[in-house]
N, C-alpha and C positions, 0 to 999 in steps of 0.2 A: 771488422776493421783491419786493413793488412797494415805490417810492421811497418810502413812506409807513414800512416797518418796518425800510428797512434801515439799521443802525446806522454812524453814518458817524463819522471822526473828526474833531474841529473846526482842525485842522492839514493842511496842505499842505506836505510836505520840500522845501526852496527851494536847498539845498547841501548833499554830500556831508561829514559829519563826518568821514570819515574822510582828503579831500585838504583838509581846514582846515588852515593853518599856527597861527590862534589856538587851534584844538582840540590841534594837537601840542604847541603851546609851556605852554598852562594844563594839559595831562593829567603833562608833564612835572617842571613844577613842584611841583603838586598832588605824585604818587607819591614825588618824592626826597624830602619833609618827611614825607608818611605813612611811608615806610619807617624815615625818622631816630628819627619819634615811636616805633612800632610795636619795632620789632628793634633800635633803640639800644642799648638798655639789656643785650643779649646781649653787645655790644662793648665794651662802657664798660672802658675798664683798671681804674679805680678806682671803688670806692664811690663817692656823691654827698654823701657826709659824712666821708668818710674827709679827714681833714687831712694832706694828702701833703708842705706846703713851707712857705716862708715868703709872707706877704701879698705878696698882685700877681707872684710872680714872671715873669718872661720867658719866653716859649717857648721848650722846651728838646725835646732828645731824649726826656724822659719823659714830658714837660707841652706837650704840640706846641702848646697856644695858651694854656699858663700857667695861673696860679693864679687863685683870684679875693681876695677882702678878706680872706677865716678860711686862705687855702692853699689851700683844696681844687680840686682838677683842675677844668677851668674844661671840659674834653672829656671827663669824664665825665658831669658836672651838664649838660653838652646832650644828649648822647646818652639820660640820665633825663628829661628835661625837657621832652618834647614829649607824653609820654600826658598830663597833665594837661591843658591848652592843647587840642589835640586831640579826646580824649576825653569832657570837657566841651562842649564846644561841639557836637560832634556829637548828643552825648543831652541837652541841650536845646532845639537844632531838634528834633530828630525829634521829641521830646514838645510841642513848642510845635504843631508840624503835625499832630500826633494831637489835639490839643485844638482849635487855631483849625480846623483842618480839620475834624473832627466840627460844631461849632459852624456853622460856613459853609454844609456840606450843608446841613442841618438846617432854616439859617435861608434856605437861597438856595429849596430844594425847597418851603417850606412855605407853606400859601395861607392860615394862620389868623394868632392872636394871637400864636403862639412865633417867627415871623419878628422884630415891632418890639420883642418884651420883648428876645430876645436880643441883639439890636442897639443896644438904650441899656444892659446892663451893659458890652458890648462897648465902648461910648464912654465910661465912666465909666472904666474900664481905661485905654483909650484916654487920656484926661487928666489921667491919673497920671505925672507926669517920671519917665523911665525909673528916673536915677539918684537919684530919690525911693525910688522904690517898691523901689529893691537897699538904700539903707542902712536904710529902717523893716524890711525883712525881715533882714538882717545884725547890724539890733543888739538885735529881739525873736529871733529865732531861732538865731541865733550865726554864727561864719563859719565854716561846715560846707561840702563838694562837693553834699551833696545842695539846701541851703538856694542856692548859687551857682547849681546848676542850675536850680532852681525861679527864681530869680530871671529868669535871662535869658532862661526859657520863657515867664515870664510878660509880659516885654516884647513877644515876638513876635506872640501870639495873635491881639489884638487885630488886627491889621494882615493876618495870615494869614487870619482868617475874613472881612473884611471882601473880600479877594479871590478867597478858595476862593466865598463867598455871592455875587457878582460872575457869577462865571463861570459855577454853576450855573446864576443866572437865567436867562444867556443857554442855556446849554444846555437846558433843563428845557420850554422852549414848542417844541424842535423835533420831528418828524415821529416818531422812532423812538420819544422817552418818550413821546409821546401813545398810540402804537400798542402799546408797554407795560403802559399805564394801561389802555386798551382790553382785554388778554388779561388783565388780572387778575394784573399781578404787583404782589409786595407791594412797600411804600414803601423797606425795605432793600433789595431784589433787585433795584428799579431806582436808586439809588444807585449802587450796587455794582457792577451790570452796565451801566448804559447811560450816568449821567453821570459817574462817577468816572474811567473811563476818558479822557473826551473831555474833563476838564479838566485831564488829569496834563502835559502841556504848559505850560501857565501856571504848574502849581504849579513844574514845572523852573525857569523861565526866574527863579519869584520866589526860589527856594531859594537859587540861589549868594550873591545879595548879602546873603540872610539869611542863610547859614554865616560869611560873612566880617563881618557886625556881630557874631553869638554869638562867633567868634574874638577879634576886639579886644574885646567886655564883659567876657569872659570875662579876657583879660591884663591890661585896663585895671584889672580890682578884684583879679586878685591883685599887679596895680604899687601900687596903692595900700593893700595889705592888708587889704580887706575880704575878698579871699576867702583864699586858701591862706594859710598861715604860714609864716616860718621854722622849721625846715632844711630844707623841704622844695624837692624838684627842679623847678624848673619856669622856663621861659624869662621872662616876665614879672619873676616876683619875682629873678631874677638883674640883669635890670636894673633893678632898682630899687636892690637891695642892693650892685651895684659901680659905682651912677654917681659915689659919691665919688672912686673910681681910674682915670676913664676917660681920661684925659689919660696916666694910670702905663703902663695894661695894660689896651688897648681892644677886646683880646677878647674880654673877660669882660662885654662889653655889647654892641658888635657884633654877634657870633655868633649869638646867642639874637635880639636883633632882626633881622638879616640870612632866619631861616628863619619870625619871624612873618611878616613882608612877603613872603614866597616862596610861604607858604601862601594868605594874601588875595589877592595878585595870580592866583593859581595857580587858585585858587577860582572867581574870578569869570569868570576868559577864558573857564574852562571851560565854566562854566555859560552866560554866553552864548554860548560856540558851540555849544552843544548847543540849546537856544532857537532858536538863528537856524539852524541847520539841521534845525528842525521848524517852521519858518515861524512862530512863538511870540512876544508881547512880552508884558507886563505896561503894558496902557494905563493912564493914570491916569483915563481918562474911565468905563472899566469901573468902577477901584476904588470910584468915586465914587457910584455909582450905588446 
């Protein structure tokens, strides 16, 4: 196979992930919140509604970190309270990156008009304030999980094609998709096969810090009520709901903050040690481009 067809990857591994101390310490974090979020709720002693005591109680034998404002077990309602937070956030990156990612190809691969249309809707998006464009969607469409999700998919896009279109470019003038274009393969199959691969590095290295912005939007609108409601379980709206008590019984705000910051910190080491052990950054001089 001459240098001309053979498909090379645009990374070079510069350090073992696996003797990382940043990769152990962020994969570590990372896991103990997924598992809390995921299989808490198998443990939970009590319902997350169930009113088990009286307001703010003390940690006791039954209530190991207490009540919160209404009684209710303040170590049930975290052990419920991380799929939301979680779950949300996860599915709307991922659909932010099926979208700005589709959109990026598209516009980085393409030699005609659909390159600059899609790149001024993209900037129009783009100059919408995040926290604009979550309360006109929150108060025309209500404060629903799916209208939540949409909302901070919609933040992301913009920014994710504007990178994923970035790095196509530079990928798209090299030697193997010419000799692609050469044998007649079609515009998805060299997508798909030649530069999707060679830019999944970048899209790593940009994912962690965009999991950990979807995680705080996502906690930030349900601490401020735009997105979940009470009763329901979730870390965010706990503390929102027992900062009156926090000086009483500072579990019941503690806790639930103590495993969002475990998560975001958790998040990002990880992702940048996986980044920096695929020799990966996210230049801004690319983005720009």
């Amino acid at each position: 196979m001459s240098p001309a067809t053979r498909r090379l990857p645009t990374w070079v591994p510069r350090a073992s992930f696996a003797h990382s101390w940043s990769a152990r310490i962020g994969l570590a974090l990372t896991a103990t919140v997924l598992l809390i979020a995921i299989f808490g709720p198998f443990f939970a002693p009590h319902s997350p509604s169930e009113l088990a005591s009286g307001s703010y109680a003390p940690p006791s034998g039954a209530y190991p970190f207490g009540t919160d404002l209404l009684g209710r077990d303040v170590l049930s309602r975290v052990l419920w309270g991380g799929r939301s937070v979680v779950g949300y956030a996860v599915i709307a990156t991922a659909l932010a990156y099926l979208v700005g990612g589709t959109i990026g190809l598209v516009s980085g691969y393409s030699r005609s008009l659909v390159d600059p249309v899609l790149m001024r809707l993209v900037d129009i998006l783009l100059a919408i304030p995040p926290f604009l464009l979550l309360l006109v969607l929150a108060t025309g469409l209500g404060t629903t999980p799916a209208v939540l999700i949409i909302g901070v998919a919609a933040i992301h896009v913009p920014g994710i094609a504007r990178i994923v279109r970035a790095a196509t470019l530079e990928v798209s003038v090299r030697g193997y998709v010419e000799a692609a274009v050469a044998r007649g393969e079609t515009t998805s199959a060299i997508l798909r096969r030649q530069i999707l691969p060679n830019i999944t590095g970048t899209v790593i290295a940009d994912g962690g810090p965009r999991l950990t912005i979807s995680i705080l939007l996502v906690a930030g609108l349900n601490y401020l009520g735009i997105g979940l409601q009470p009763p329901a379980a979730d870390w965010a709206l706990m503390i929102s709901e027992n900062r009156p008590g926090l000086d009483i019984q500072p579990w019941s705000v503690a806790l639930p903050a103590l495993l969002i910051a475990m998560l975001t910190i958790g998040v990002n080491v990880l992702a940048d040690a996986i980044a920096r052990s695929r020799g990966v950054s996210v230049d801004e001089e690319l983005i720009r481009r």
